[in-house]
C-alpha positions as CSV (number, residue, x, y, z in Angstrom):
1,X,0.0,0.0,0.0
2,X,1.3,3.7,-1.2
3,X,3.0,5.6,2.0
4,X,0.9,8.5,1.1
5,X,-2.5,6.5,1.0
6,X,-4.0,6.3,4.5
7,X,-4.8,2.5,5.5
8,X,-7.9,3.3,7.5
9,X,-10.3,6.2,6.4
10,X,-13.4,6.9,8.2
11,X,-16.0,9.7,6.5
12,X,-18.9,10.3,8.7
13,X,-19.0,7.6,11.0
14,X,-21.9,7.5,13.8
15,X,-22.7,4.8,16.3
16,X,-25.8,5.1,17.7
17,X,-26.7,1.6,20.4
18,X,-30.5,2.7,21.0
19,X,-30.8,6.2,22.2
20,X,-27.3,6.4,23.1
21,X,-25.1,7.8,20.7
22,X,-21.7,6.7,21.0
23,X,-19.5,8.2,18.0
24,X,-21.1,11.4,16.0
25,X,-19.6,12.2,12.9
26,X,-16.3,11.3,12.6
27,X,-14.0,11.7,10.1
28,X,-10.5,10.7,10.7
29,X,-7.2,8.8,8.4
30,X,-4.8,6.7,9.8
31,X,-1.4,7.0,7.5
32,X,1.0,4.1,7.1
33,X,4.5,4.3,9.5
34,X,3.0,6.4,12.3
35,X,2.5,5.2,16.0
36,X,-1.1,7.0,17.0
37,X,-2.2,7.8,20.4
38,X,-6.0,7.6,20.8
39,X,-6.9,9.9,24.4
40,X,-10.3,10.4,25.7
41,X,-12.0,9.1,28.8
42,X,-13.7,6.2,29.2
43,X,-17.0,6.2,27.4
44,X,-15.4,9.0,24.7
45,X,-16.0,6.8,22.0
46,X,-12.3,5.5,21.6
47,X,-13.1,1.4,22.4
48,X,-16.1,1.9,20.1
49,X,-14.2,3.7,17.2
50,X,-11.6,1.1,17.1
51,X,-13.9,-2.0,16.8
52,X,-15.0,-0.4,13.6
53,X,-11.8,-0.9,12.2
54,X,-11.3,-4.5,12.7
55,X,-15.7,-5.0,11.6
56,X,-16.8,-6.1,15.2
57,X,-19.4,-2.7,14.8
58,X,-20.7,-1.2,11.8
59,X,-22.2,2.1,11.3
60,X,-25.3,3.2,12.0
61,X,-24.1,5.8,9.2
62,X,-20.8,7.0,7.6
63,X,-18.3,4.4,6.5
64,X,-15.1,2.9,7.4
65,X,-12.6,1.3,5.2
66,X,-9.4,-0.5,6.6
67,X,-6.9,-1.5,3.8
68,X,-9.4,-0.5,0.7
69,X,-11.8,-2.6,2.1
70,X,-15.3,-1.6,3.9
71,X,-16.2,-3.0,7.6
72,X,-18.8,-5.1,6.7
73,X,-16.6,-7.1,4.1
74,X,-13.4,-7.4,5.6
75,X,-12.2,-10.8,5.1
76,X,-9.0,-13.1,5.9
77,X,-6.7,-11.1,3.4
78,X,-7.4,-8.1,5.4
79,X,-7.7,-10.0,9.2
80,X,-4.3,-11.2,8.5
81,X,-2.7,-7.9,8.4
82,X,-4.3,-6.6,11.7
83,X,-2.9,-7.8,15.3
84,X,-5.6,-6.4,17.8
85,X,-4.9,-6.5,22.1
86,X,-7.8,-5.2,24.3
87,X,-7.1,-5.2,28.1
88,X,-10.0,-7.9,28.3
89,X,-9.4,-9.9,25.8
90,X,-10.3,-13.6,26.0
91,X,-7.6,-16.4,26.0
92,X,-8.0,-19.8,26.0
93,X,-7.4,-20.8,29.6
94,X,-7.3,-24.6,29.6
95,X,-4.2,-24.3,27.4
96,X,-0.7,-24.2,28.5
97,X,1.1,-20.7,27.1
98,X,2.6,-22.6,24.8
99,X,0.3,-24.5,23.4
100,X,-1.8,-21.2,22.8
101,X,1.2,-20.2,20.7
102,X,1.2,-22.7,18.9
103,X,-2.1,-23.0,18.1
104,X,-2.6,-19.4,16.9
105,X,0.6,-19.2,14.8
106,X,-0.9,-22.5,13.0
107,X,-3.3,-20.0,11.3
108,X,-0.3,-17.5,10.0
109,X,2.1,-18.9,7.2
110,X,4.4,-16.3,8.2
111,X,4.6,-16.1,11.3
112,X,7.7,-14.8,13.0
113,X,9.6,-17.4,15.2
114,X,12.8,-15.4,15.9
115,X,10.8,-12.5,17.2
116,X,8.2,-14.8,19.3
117,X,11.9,-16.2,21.0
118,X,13.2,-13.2,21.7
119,X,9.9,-12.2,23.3
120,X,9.5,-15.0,25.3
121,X,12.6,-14.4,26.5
122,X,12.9,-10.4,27.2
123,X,9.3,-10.8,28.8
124,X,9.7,-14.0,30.9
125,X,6.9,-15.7,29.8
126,X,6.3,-19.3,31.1
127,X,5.4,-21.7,28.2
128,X,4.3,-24.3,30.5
129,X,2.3,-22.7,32.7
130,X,-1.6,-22.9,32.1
131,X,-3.2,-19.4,31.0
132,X,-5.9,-19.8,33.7
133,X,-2.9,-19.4,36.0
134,X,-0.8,-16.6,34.4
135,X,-1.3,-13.4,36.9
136,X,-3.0,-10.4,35.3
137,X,0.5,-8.7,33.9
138,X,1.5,-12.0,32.5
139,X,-2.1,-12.4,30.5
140,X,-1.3,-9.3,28.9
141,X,1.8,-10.0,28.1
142,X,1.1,-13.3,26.3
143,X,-2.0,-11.6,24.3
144,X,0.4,-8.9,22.7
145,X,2.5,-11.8,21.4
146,X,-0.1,-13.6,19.9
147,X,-1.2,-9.9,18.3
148,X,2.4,-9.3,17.0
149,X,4.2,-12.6,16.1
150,X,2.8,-12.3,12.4
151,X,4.1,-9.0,12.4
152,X,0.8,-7.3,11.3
153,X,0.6,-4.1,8.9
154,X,-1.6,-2.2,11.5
155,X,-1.1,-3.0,15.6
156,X,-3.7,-2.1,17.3
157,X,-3.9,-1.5,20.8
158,X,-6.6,-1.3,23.6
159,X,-5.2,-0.4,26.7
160,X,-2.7,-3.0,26.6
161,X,-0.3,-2.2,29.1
162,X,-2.8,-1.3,32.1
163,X,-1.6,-4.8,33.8
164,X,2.0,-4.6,33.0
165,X,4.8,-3.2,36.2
166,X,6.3,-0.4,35.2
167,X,9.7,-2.3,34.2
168,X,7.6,-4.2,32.0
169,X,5.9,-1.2,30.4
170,X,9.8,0.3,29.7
171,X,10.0,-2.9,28.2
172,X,7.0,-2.8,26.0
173,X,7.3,0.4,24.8
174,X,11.0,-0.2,23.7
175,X,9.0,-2.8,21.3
176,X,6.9,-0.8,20.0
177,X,10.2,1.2,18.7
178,X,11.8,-1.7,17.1
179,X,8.2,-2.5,15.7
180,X,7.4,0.7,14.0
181,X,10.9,0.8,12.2
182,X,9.4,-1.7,9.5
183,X,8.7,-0.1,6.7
184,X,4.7,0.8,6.5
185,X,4.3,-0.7,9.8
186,X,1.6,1.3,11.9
187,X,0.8,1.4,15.5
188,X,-2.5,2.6,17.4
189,X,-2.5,2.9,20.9
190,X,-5.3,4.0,23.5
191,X,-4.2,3.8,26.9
192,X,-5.0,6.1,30.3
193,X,-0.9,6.2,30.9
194,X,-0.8,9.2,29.5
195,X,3.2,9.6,30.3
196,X,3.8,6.2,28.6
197,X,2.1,7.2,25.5
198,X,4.1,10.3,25.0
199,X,7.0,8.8,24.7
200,X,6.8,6.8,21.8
201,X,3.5,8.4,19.7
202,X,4.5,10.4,16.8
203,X,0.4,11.1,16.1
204,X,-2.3,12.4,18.2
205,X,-5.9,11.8,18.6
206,X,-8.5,12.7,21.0
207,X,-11.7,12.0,21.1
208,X,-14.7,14.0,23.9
209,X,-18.1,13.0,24.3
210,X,-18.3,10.9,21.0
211,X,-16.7,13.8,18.8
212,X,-13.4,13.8,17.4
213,X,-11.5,16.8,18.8
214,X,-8.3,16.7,18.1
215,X,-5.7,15.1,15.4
216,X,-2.5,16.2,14.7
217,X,1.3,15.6,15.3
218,X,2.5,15.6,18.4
219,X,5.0,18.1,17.6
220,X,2.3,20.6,15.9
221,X,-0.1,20.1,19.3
222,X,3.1,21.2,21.1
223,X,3.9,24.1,19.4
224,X,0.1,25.5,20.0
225,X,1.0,25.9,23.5
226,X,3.6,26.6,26.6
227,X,3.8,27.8,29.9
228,X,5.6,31.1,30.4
229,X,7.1,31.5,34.0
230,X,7.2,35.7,34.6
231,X,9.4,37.3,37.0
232,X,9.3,41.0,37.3
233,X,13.0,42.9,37.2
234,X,11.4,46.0,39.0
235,X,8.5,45.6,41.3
236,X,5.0,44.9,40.6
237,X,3.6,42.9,37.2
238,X,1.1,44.9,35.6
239,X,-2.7,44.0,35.9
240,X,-3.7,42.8,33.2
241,X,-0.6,41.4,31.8
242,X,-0.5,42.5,28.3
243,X,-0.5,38.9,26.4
244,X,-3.3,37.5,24.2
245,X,-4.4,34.2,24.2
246,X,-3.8,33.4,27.9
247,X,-5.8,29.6,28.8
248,X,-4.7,29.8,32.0
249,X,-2.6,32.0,34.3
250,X,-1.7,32.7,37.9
251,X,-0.8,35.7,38.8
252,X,1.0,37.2,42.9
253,X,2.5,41.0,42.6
254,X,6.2,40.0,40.8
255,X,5.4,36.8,39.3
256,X,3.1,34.8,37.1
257,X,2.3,31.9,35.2
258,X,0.5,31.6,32.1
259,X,-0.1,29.2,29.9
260,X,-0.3,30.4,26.5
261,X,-1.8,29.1,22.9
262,X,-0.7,29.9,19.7
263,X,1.9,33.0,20.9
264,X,5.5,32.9,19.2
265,X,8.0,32.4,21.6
266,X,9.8,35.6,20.2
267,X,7.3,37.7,20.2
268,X,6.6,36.2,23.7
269,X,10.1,37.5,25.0
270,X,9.0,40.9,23.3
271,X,6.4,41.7,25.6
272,X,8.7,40.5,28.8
273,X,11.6,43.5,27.9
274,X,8.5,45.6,27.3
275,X,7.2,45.4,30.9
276,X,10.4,44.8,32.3
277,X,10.2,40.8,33.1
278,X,12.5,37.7,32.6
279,X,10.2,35.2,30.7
280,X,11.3,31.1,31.0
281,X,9.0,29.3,28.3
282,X,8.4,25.7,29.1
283,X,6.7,23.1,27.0
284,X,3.8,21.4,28.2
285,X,3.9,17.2,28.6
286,X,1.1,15.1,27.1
287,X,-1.2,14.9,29.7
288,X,-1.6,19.2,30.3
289,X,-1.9,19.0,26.6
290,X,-4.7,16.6,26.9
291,X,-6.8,18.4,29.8
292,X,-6.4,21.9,27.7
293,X,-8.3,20.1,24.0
294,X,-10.9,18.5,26.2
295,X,-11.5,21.5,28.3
């Protein structure tokens, strides 16, 4: 599939079960060789959004089509290049680990056997042990090698490291590096740790109250906003401080805090010499970014 061809496209997409309405009128591409972050809080729509893309939901209206092909005929060819972990999936439990291995990569001619060792290995995983008795972090940790051992076009996952220590979330998301550097591969990612997320997502999304509200590059979300740290070099601050576009501020005789969208950090440093101030911009991490789109 062409790099510049996006491998999901949804146009109008609404999911309404009865009288609630769960997505409204989304319309959103996810391009080839990104890693996406999908943010909203539970019940935003982001669970419900993504189940369209592998055809467990279909529209109520709007469409969805993931690699050329829409929902409600997705097939084996396309099936095959999708590896999908939700925090509740199902395993089967009467199996050892291994033998669930085994038994999934039966249905993938290509599956990956180097990278399932190397896995197993980095990630302790006991092939012997039954899955019924694999603790919570372990569970998950087996599911996300059954979703990536066939080393899938488009990764997709659902909260997937909510059980995992946080060694074993370093761990994880230094996998999801060496994932994404094959060619075309693609990531999507919805998870509450919003700290983890920022570290490896190169694309963000955020969904509020069914809507789409946000989608953009990381980078471009960050340059929209920073927090300027004020600190007066002769007395008082003036009242109002003379900046537009102020979201938030704080403000106590000879200093302030403001937080600041869409103000050049030059011109920024401008107004500070005019009213006689030292000005320390900071960037603002994932999660402020977050609270500010949804606010």
């Amino acid at each position: 599939m062409s790099q510049d061809k996006p491998i999901v496209e949804i146009r109008g997409l609404t999911k309404q079960f009865r009288k609630k309405i769960a997505i409204e009128a989304v319309d959103w591409d996810i391009m080839p060789n990104r890693i996406v972050g999908l943010l909203g809080a539970n019940g935003a729509g982001k669970s419900t959004l993504i189940r369209h893309i592998i055809g467990l939901y279909l529209p109520t209206t709007g469409t969805c089509t993931t690699f050329g092909c829409r929902a409600e005929k997705l097939g084996p060819e396309q099936m095959a290049r999708i590896g999908y972990v939700h925090q509740e999936g199902a395993l089967l439990d009467w199996m050892t680990a291994g033998q669930l291995i085994r038994y999934v990569a039966a249905y993938y001619p290509h599956w990956n056997q180097d990278l399932e060792a190397r896995y197993i290995e980095d990630f302790d995983i006991d092939l012997k042990s039954r899955v019924r008795t694999l603790s919570p972090g372990q569970r998950q940790k087996l599911a996300i090698l059954l979703a990536i051992g066939h080393e899938p076009d488009l990764l997709i996952l659902d909260e997937p490291a909510s059980a995992l220590d946080p060694l074993a979330r370093s761990q994880f998301l230094d996998w999801l590096l060496q994932i994404i550097q094959h060619e075309g591969r693609t990531i999507l990612i919805s998870s509450h740790i919003l700290s983890d997320v920022e570290k490896v997502i190169d694309q963000v999304t955020i969904m509020n109250r069914a809507q789409l509200v946000t989608d953009c590059a990381l980078d471009d979300l960050r340059e929209q906003y920073c927090d300027v740290r004020l600190t007066s070099l002769n007395g008082v601050l003036p009242e109002p401080l003379p900046f537009e576009h102020v979201v938030a501020s704080k403000q106590d005789k000879g200093q302030a805090v403001l937080t600041l969208k869409n103000t050049p950090p030059d011109l920024i440093q401008q107004i500070a010499r005019q009213i006689n101030c030292r000005a320390e911009i900071q960037p603002l991490c994932l999660e402020d970014l977050y609270k500010l789109e949804v606010a």
